[in-house]
Residue, then its C-alpha position, 0 to 999 in steps of 0.5 A: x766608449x765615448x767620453x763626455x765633455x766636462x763643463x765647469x762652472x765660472x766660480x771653478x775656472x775663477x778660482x783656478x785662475x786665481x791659484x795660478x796668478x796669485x798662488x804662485x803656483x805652475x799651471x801643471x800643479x793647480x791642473x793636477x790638483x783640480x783633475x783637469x787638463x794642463x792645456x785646458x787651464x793654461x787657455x783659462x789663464x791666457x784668455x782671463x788672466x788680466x780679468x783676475x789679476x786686477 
């Protein structure tokens, strides 16, 4: 059984981005929170990070 890869809108990725930079909050909890992967965010934040932090 093959599990089919998830994708996530720009408006989901900007508000995880967001809760991390701006919320204070670890990229573990808001990945928890949102049911994706740690490494998955984590790349989000580094790669859009300074986009979102303006």
């Amino acid at each position: 059984m093959t599990r089919r890869r998830r994708r996530f809108s720009p408006e989901f990725k900007e508000e995880a981005i967001r809760m991390v930079l701006e919320g204070g909050r670890t990229v573990a909890s808001v990945a928890r929170e949102f049911d994706i992967n740690g490494s998955t965010l984590g790349n989000w934040v580094n790669r859009n990070g300074s986009f979102f932090a303006r």
